[in-house]
N, C-alpha and C positions, 0 to 999 in steps of 0.2 A: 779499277783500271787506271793508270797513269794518266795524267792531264796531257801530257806533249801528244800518248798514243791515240787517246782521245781526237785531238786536234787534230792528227793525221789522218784518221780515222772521217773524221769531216771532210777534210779535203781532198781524198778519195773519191768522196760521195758526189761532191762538187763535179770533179772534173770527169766524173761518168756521165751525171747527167745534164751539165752542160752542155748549149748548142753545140754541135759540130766537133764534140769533146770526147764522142761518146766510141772510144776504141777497146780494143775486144783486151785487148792487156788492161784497161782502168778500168772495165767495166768488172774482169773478174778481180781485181785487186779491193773496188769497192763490195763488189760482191761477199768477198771473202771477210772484208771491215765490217760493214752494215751486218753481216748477221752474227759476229762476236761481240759488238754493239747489245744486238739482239738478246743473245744469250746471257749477257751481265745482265740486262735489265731487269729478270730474274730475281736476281739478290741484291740488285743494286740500283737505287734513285736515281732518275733519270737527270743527266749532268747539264749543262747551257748547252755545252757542246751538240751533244743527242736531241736536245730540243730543236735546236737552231736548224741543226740538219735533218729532222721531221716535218719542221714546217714551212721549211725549201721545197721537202719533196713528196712528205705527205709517204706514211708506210702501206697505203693500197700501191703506190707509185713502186715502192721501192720492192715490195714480195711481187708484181708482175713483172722484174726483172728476171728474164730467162737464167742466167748466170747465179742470181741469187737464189733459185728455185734447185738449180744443181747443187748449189753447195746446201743449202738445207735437205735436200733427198740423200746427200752423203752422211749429215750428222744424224739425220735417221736410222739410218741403216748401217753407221757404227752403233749406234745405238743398241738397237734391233738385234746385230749379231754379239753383242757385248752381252746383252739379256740371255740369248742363247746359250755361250757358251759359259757363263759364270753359273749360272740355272744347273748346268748338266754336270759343272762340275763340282761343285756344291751335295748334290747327289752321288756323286763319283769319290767322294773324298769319307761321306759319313757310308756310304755302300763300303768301300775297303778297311777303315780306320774302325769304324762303330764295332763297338765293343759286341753290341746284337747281330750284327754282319758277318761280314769275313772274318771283320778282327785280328787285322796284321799290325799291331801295336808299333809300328816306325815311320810315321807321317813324317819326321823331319830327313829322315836316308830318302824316302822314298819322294820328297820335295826337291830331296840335291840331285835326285837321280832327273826330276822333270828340268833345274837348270844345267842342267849338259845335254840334255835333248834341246832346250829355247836357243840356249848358245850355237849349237850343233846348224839349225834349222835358220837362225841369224847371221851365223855367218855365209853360210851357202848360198842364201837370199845376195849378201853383199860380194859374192863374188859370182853369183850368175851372172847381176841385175849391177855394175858401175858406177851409173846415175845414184845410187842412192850412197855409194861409198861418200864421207864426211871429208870436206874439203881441209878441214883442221883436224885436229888431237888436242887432247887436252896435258897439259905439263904432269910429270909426274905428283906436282904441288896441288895441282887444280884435281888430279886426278883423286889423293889422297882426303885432299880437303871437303870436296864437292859428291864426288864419285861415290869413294867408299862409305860414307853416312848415308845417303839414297841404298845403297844396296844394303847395308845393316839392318835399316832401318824397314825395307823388304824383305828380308829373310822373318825377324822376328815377325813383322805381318800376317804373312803366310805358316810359318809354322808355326806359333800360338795359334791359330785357327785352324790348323787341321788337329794341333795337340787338341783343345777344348772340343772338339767333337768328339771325344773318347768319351766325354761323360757327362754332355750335353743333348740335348734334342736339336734337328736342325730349325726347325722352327724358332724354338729360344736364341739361336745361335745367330739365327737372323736378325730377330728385333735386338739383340744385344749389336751387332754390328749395323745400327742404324746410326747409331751416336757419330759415325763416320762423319756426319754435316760437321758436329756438333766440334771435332778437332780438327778438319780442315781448313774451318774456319780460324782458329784459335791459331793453329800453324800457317796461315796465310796472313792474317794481324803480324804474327811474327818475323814473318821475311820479308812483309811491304807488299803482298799482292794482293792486300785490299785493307782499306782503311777502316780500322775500328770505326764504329757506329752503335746508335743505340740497338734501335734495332738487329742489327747481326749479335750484338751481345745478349738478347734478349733472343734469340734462338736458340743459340747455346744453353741457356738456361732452361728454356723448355725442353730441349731435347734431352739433357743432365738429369731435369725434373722428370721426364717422363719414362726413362731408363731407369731409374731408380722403383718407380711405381712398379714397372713392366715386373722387376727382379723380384719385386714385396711379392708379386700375386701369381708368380710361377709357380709351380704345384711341385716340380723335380727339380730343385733349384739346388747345384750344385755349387758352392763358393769357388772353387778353385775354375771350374770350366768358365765361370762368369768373370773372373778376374780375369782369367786366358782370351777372354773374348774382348773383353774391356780394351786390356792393354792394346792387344791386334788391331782394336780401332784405333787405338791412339797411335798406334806405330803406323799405320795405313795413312791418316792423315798430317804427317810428317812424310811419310813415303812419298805420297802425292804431288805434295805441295816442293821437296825440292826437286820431285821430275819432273815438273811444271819448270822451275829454275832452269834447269838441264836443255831441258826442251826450246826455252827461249833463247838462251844465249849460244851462238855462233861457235864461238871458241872453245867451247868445251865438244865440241865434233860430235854432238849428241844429237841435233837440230832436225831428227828426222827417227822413226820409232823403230826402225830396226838398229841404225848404228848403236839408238840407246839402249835396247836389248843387248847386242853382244859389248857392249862396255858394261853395264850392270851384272851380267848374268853369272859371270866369273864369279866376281864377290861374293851374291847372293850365294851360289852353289858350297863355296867353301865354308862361309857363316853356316849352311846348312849342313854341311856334314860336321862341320866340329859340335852342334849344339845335340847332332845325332850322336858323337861317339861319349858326350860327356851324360847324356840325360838317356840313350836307350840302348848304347851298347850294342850294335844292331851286330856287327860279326861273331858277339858271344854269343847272343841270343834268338839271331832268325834260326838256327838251324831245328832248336826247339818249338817253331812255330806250326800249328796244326797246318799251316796253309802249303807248306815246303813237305810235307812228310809224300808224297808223293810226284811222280813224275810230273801227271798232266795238273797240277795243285800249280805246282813251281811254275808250270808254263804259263798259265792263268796269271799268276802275280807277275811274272816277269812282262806278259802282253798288257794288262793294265795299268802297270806302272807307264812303260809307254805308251801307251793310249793317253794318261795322264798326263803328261808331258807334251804333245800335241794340243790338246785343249787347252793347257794353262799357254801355252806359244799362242796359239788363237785367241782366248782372253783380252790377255794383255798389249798383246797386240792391238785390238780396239779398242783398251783403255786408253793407250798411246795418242792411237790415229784421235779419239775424241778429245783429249785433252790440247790436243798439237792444233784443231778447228775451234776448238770453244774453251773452258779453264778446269781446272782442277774444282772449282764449285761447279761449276753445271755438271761435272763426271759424280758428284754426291748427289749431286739433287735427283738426278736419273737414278740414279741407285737407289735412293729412296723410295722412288717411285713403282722401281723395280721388284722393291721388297713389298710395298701393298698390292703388287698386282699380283704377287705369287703367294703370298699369306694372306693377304685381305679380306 
């Protein structure tokens, strides 16, 4: 975390819990400091700053802050629903794609088809709901520069990983997508949102070392599904880490997770159908697919697809909201967590 936001972050804390200081705007502004404070501490050595301001206030003092109890029951319960809906769709993607399942062989059509639903349901949101329309835009400069690499770099995410479930287990598919710490990290080193260290470098290595073990003693161990899963992670924490970027900075009109959806979702959608026309030919080839060969077949794939596309809007959406309350590393470390609670 930066030294200035740090400081800030202190003097927040100050003027809440200062005499006669203690107003309902600082109190949630420290509210909201104190427990992103919180969340770094995590993965990251407690700074002067963080000390100084513990032993002002002492954190029995600072967790019986009403205000700071709200804002922790909110990263809960993005939490909570993030597990949910990742969980279902995770099941949702090897139930349609798995070669043992339905077996509709175009996870990247049927990915473009979920961002024109996200887009669809992002923009509606911003023209119900006002408040949440972005008070900037980003330049067409910023857009190309910033914008378009985040969606890229989503699109291959998401579609290497629904590709690898073709001839993967999801189980495998999981512990291969754990390494996610392991390049969040590496792409947060990279942009400055967190300072190389030893220890963080020595994470990485265990988690490299222990991904490689995981693949030795797979029993179905496909090369291609694991490099498909590999990459994904590596694209996902790139992915992350510049909509972490996106997310903080003002000017790019992103500063809130729906604007960011409907800026992103374009991109990603189009990424995804070109990598569908070049790698699975889906207009030559759905018509031959068992699942189309009848009326109510078609209807089923057509309903699941968007079904699909509702849940990945929900998803991501709580990747957002928890990213936008705490960092792109605590959205890994929950994940992790995520993954031993449902394979463990």
């Amino acid at each position: 975390m930066p030294r200035d936001t740090q400081h800030e972050y202190t003097e927040l804390a100050d003027m809440a819990y200062a005499p006669g200081g203690r107003t309902a705007a600082a109190a949630a502004a420290a509210a909201a400091a104190v427990t992103a404070v919180a969340g770094e501490s995590i993965y990251e050595p407690y700074t002067p700053e963080v000390a100084t301001m513990q032993r002002r206030h002492g954190i029995v003092g600072l967790l019986n802050d009403p205000e700071l109890r709200k804002h922790a029951l909110l990263i809960v319960t993005y939490v909570l629903l993030w597990y949910t809906f990742s969980g279902t769709l995770s099941v949702y993607n090897k139930w349609l794609f798995g070669a043992s399942e339905r077996d509709f062989p175009f996870p990247l059509f049927v990915s473009a088809i979920h961002m024109i639903v996200q887009y669809t349901l992002a923009t509606t949101c911003l023209w119900l709901y006002p408040g949440l329309r972005p008070s900037q835009s980003p330049t067409w400069g910023m857009y190309l520069t910033r914008v378009v690499p985040c969606g890229v770099a989503s699109a291959l995410d998401i579609g290497l990983s629904n590709i690898s479930l073709r001839t993967i287990t999801l189980t495998f598919y999981t512990m291969c997508k754990s390494s996610n710490l392991g390049f969040v990290l590496l792409f947060a080193f990279i942009f400055g949102l967190e300072r190389p260290r030893v220890a963080l470098v020595a994470i990485i290595v265990v988690i490299s070392v222990g991904v490689v073990l995981m693949a030795a003693g797979e029993v179905d161990f496909v090369l291609s599904g694991f490099l498909e899963a590999i990459t994904s992670s590596a694209m996902s924490g790139l992915r992350w880490s510049l909509t972490q970027v996106l997310l903080l900075q003002s000017q790019f009109g992103m500063n809130n997770p729906i604007a960011t959806m409907s800026k992103l979702t374009p991109v990603m959608g189009v990424c995804m159908l070109a990598f569908s026309l070049i790698l699975e030919d889906p207009f030559a080839n759905m018509s031959k697919n068992k699942n189309l060969d009848t009326t109510q077949g078609t209807a089923l794939i057509v309903f699941m697809t968007m079904l699909g596309g509702f849940l990945a809007f929900a998803m991501v959406l709580s990747e957002f909201f928890l990213i936008a309350r705490t960092s792109v590393v605590t959205l890994s470390i929950a994940g992790m967590l995520k993954e031993v609670m449902m394979f463990g």
